[in-house]
C-alpha positions as CSV (number, residue, x, y, z in Angstrom):
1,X,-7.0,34.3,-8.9
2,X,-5.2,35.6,-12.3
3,X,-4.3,33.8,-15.1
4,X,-2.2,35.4,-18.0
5,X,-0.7,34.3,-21.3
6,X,2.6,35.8,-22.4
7,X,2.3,37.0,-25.4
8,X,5.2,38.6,-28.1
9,X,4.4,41.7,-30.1
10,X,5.6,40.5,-33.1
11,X,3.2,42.0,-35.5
12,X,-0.2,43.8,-34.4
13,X,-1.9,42.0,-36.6
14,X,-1.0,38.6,-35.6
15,X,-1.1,39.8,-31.9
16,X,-4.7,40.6,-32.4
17,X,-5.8,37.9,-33.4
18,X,-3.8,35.9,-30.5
19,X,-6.0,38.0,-28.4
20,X,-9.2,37.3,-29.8
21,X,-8.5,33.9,-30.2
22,X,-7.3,33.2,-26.2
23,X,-10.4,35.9,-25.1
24,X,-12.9,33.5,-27.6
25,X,-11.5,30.3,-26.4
26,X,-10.3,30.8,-22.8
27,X,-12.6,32.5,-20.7
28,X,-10.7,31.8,-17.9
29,X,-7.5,34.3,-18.9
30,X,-8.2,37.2,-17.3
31,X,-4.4,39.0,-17.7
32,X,-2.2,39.5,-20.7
33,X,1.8,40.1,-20.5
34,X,3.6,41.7,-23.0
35,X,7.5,40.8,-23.0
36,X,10.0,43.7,-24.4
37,X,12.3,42.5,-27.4
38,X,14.7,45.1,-28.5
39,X,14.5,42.8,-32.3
40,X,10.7,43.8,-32.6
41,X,9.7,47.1,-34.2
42,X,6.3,47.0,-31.2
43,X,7.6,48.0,-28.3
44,X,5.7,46.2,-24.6
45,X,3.7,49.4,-23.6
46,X,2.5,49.6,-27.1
47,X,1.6,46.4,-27.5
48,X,-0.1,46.4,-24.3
49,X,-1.9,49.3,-25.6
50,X,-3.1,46.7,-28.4
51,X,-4.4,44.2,-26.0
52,X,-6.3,46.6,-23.9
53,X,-9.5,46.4,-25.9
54,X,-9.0,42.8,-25.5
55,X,-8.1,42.4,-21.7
56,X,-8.2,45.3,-19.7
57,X,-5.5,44.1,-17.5
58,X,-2.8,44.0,-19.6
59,X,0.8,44.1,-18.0
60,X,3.7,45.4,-19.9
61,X,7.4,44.0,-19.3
62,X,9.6,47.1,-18.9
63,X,13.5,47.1,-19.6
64,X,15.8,48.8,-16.5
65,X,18.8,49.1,-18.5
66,X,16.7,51.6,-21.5
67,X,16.4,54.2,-18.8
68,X,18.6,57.3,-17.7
69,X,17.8,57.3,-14.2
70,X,18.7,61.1,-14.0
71,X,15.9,62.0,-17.0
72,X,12.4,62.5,-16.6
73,X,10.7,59.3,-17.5
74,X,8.3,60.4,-20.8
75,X,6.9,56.7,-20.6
76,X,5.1,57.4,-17.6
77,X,3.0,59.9,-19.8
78,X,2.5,56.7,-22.7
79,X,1.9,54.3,-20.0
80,X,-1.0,56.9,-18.0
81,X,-2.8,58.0,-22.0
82,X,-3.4,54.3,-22.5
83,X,-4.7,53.3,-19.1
84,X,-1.6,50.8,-18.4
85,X,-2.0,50.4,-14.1
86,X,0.3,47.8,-14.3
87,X,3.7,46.4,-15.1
88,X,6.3,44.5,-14.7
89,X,9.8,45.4,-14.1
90,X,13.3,43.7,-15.1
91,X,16.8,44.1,-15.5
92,X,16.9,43.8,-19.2
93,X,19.8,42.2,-21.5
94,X,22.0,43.6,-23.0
95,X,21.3,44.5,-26.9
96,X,22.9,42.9,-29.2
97,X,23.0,46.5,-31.5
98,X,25.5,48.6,-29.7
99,X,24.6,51.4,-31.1
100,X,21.4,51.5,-29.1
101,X,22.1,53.6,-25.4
102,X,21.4,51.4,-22.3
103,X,22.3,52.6,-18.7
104,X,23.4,51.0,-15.2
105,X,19.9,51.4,-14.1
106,X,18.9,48.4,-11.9
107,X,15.3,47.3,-11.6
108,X,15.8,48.3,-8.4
109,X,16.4,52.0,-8.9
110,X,13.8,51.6,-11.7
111,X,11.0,50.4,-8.9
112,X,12.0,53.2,-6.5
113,X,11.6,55.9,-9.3
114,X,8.4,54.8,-10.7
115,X,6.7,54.1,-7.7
116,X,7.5,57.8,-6.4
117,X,6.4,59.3,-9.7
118,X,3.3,57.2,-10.3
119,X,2.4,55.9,-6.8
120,X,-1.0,54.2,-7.6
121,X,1.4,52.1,-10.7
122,X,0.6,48.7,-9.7
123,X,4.7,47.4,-10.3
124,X,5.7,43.6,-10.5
125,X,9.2,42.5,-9.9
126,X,11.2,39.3,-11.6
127,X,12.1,36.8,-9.6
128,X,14.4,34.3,-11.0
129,X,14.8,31.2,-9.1
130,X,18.0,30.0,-10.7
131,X,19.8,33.2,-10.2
132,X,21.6,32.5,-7.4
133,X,21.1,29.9,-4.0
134,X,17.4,30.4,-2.4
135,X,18.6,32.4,0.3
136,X,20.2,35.6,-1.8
137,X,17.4,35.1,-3.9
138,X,14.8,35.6,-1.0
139,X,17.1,38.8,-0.1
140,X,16.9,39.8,-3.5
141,X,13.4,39.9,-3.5
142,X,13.0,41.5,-0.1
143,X,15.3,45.0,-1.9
144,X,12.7,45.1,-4.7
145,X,9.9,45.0,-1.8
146,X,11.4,47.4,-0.2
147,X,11.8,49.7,-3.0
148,X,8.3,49.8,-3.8
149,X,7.3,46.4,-5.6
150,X,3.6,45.0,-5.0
151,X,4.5,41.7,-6.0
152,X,6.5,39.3,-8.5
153,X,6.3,37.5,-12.0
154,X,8.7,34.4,-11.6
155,X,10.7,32.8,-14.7
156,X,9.2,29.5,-15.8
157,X,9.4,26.8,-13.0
158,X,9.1,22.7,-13.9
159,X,9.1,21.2,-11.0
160,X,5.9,22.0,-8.4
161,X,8.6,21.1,-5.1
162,X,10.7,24.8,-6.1
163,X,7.5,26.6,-6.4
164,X,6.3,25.5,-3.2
165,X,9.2,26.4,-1.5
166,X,9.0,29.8,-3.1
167,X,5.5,29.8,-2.0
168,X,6.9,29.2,1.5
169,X,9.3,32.1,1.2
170,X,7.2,35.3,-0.7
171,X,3.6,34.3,1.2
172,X,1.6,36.3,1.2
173,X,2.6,38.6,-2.1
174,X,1.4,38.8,-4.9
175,X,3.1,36.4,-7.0
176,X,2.4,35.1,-10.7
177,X,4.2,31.7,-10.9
178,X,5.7,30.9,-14.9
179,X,5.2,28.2,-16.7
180,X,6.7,27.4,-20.5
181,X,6.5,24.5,-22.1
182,X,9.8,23.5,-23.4
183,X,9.2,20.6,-26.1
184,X,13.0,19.5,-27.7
185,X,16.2,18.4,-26.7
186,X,17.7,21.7,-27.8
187,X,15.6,24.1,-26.2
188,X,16.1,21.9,-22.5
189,X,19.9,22.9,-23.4
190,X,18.8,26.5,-23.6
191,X,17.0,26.9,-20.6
192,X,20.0,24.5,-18.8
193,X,22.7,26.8,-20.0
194,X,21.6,30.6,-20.7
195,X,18.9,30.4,-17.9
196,X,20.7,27.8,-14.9
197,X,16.9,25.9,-15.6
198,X,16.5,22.7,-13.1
199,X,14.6,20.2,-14.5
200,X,13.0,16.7,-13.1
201,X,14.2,13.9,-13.4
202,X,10.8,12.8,-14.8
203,X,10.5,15.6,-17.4
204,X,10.3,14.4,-21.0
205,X,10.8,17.6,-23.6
206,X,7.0,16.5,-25.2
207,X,4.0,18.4,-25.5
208,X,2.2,15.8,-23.4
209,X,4.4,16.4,-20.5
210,X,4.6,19.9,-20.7
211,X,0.5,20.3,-20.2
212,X,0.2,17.9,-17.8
213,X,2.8,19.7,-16.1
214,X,0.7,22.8,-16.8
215,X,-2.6,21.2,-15.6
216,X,-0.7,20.8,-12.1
217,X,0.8,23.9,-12.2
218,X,-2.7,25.7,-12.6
219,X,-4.1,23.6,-9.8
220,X,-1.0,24.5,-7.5
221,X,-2.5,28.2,-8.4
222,X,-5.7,27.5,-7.3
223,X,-4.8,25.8,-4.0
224,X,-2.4,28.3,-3.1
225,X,-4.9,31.7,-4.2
226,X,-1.9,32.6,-6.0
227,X,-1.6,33.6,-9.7
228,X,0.1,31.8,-13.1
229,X,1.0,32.8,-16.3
230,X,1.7,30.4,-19.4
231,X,4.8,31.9,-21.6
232,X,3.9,29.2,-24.7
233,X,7.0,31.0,-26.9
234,X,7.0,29.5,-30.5
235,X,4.6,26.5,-29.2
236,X,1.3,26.0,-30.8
237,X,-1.4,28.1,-28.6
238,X,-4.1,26.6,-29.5
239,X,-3.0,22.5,-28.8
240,X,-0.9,23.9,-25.1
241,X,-3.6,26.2,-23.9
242,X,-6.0,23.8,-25.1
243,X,-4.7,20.7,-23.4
244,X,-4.0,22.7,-19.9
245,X,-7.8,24.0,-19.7
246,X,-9.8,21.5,-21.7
């Protein structure tokens, strides 16, 4: 089983000492993700290339929409010189600077393209199970499959029923299920409207909910032989990650 922390590049400094601090505390991380965020100067393969000395599997998120699918694909060469065997492929949004060139690659393309160029890439999918109705989502999924993905990264779920129906659906691939706390009214409205988030009607938007929501989660994991990652955003590390494994 795999267990990974989300964790944002925003300085190398301060992401250093994230990693030392989850790799002191935690012994049971074994995986680091690295989102991509067009507003930070660190971009995910090079902060993956921080974490490395921290956790050698360290999983860069990589942007489809940032690539010209008819140009050679130099980050193949960054991604091989700092030993990076695996990552994780998505869509991408939009930037908000229009000055910056994006492309109608789809992850999908993106898949297909890596995978024929670096076959032994080990290349995780999103799958987002608010996008759409189960069915097209399961199809969705299927496509990436197809094109050459080994397995999935899932946005954040809060309720253990959806995740075992996804279970259901993907068994047996390799899947990492998400899990984020969200800890005020406001950022509930964000996940409800930007992201189609369904919540329980037990959840409560409290710290104390969201890790023993976690605990569950991690069990789930366990039960299943499946993997998890945490995405704690602008929570407190130390008090989430904390109350989920201690």
């Amino acid at each position: 089983m795999r267990i990974s922390i989300e964790l944002v590049p925003r300085q190398a400094e301060h992401l250093q000492q994230e990693l030392q601090f989850i790799k002191t505390h935690f012994p049971s991380v074994n995986t680091v993700n690295i989102p991509d965020l067009l507003r930070l100067s660190i971009r995910s393969w090079e902060g993956t290339a921080i974490s490395k000395p921290y956790f050698e599997n360290s999983i860069p998120h990589i942007r489809a929409i940032d690539f010209d699918p008819d140009v050679p694909m130099k980050l193949l060469e960054e991604l091989h010189r700092n030993r990076i065997s695996e990552i994780l492929v998505i869509t991408g949004d939009a930037p908000q600077d229009m000055s910056r060139a994006v492309y109608p690659t789809t992850s999908i393309e993106l898949i297909r393209k890596i995978k024929a160029a670096s076959p032994e890439t080990r290349i995780y999918a999103a799958l987002d199970p608010y996008r759409s109705d189960v069915q097209a989502e399961y199809e969705y999924a299927q496509r990436k499959l197809d094109a050459g993905a080994d397995g999935f990264f899932t946005q954040p779920f809060f309720d253990l029923r959806m995740m075992d129906k996804y279970l259901k659906l993907l068994e047996p691939v390799d899947t990492f299920w998400g899990v984020s706390p969200v800890t005020s009214v406001k950022s509930r409205n964000y996940w409800e409207v930007k992201n189609k988030a369904l919540f329980p009607a037990d959840f409560e938007p409290t710290l104390e909910w969201n890790i023993a929501f976690g605990r569950k989660a991690l069990d789930y994991a366990y039960g299943s032989g499946s993997n998890i990652y945490f995405m704690p955003i602008k929570n407190d590390i130390a008090a989430y990650l904390t109350g989920i494994f201690q």
